[in-house]
C-alpha positions as CSV (number, residue, x, y, z in Angstrom):
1,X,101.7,88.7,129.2
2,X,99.7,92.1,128.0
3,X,101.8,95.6,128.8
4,X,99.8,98.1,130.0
5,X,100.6,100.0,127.2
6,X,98.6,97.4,125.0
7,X,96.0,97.2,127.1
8,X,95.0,101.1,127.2
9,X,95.9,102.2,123.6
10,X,94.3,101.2,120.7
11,X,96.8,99.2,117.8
12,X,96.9,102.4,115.9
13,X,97.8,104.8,118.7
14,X,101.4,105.6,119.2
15,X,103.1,105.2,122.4
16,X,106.9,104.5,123.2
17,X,108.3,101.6,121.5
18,X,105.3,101.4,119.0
19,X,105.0,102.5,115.9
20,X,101.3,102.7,113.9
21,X,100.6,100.7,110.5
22,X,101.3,102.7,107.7
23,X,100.7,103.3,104.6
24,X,97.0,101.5,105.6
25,X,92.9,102.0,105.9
26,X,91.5,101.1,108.5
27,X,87.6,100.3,109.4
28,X,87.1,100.8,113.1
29,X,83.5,99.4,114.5
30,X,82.1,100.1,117.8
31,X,82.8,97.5,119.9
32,X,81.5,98.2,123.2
33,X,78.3,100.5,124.3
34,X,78.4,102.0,128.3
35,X,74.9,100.4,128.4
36,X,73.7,97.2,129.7
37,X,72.1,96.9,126.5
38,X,69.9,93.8,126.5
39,X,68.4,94.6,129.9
40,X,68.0,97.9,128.8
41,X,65.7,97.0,125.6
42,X,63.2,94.6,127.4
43,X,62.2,97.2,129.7
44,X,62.2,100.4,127.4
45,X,60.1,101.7,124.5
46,X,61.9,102.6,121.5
47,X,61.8,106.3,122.4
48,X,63.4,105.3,125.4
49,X,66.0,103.7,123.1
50,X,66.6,106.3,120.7
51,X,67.4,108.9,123.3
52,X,70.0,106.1,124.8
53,X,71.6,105.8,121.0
54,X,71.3,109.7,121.0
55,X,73.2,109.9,123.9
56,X,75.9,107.0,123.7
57,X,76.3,108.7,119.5
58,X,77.4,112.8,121.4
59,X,78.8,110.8,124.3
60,X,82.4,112.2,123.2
61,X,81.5,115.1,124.0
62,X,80.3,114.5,127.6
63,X,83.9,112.0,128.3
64,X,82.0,108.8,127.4
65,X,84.7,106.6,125.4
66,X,83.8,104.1,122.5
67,X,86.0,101.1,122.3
68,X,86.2,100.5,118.6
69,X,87.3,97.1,117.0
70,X,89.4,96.6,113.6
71,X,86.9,95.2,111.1
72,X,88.7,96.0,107.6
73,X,91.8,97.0,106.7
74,X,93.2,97.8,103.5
75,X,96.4,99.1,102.0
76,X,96.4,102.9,101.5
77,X,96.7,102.4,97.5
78,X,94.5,100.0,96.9
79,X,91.7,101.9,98.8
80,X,92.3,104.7,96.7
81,X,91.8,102.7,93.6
82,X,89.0,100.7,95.1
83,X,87.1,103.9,95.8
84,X,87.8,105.2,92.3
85,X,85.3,102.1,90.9
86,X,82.6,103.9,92.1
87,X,81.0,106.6,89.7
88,X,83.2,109.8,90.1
89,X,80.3,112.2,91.1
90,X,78.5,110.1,93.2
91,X,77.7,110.5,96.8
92,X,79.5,107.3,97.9
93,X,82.5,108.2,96.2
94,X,82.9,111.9,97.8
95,X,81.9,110.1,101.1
96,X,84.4,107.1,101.1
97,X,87.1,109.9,99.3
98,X,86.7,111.7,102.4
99,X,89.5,109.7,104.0
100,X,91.7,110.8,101.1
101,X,90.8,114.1,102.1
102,X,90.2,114.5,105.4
103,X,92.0,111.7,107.2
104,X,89.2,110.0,108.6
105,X,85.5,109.9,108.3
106,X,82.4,108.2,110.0
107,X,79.9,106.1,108.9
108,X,76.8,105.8,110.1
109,X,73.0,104.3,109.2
110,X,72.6,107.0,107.1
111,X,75.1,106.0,104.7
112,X,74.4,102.6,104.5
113,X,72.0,102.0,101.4
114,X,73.5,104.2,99.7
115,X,76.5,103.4,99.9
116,X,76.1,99.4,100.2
117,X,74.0,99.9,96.5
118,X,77.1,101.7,95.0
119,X,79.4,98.7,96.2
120,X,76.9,96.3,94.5
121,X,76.7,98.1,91.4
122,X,80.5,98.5,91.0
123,X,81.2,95.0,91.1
124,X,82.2,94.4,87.9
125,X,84.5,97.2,88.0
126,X,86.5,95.5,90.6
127,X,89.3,93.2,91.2
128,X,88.7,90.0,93.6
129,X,90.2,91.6,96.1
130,X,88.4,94.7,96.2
131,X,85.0,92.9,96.0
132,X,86.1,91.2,99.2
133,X,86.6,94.5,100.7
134,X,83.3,95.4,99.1
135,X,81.5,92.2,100.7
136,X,83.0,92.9,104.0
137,X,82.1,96.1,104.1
138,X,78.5,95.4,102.7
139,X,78.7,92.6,105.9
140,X,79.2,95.8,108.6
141,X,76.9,97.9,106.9
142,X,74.1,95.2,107.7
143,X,75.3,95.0,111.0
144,X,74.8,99.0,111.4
145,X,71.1,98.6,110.0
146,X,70.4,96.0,113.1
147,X,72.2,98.0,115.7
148,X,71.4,102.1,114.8
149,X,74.2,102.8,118.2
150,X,76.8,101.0,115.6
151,X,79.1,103.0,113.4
152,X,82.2,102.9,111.3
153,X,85.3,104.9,111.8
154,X,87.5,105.1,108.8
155,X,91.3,106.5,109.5
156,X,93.9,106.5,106.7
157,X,97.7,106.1,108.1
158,X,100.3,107.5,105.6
159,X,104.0,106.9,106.0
């Protein structure tokens, strides 16, 4: 039987008698959209469309919630040196450092070439296991270029 604790909170957020994963990264995907999506795109135009993605991407900020799934995780270290593959000065290594830095950080279809291109290239840089997490991540940043309401969320959990 579900508590109702684990059915409001996410896995990460604490609440009595849980504790959050640490020492972890953790790739969040929108899960859920507050539009009957389907419907929604055989009767409107794609300008119609854009201003519903537009809308469901600052919905935060007018109370509309996004249920985001777990789609990645890694362990905290092993981000840091999977990151660290990629060319120091490039611009997917200062985004995907962000987490190191900031906590969390979002990805969106703006990142996704560049960002999918810098996995590909530092391939051979990698262990197996990082070119999993490469793969994977590759995998939902395909998904975002289907789907422009998708995104990544990116939180780091330290100890």
């Amino acid at each position: 039987m579900t508590s109702v604790n684990d059915q409001r909170y996410a896995r990460h957020q604490p609440y009595t008698g849980h504790q959050p994963d640490k020492n972890k990264v953790i790739f969040y995907s929108l899960s859920s959209k507050f539009v009957d999506e389907k419907s929604a795109q055989k009767r409107s135009s794609q300008k119609v469309q854009e201003v519903v993605y537009y809308s469901l991407a600052i919905g935060h900020h007018l109370g509309v919630i996004d249920c985001l799934t777990s789609r990645l995780e890694c362990p905290l270290e092993g981000y840091l040196h999977w990151v660290d593959c990629l060319p120091e000065n490039s611009e997917a290594h200062r985004k995907l450092a962000g987490v190191r830095r900031f906590g969390e950080i979002n990805i969106d279809s703006s990142h996704t070439h560049l960002l999918a291109l810098a996995l590909r290239d530092a391939r051979p840089k990698m262990s197996a296991e990082q070119q999993g997490w490469s793969d994977r991540l590759i995998a939902l940043l395909t998904q975002i270029e289907h789907d422009p309401a998708m995104y990544l969320m990116v939180r780091r959990y330290d100890a």
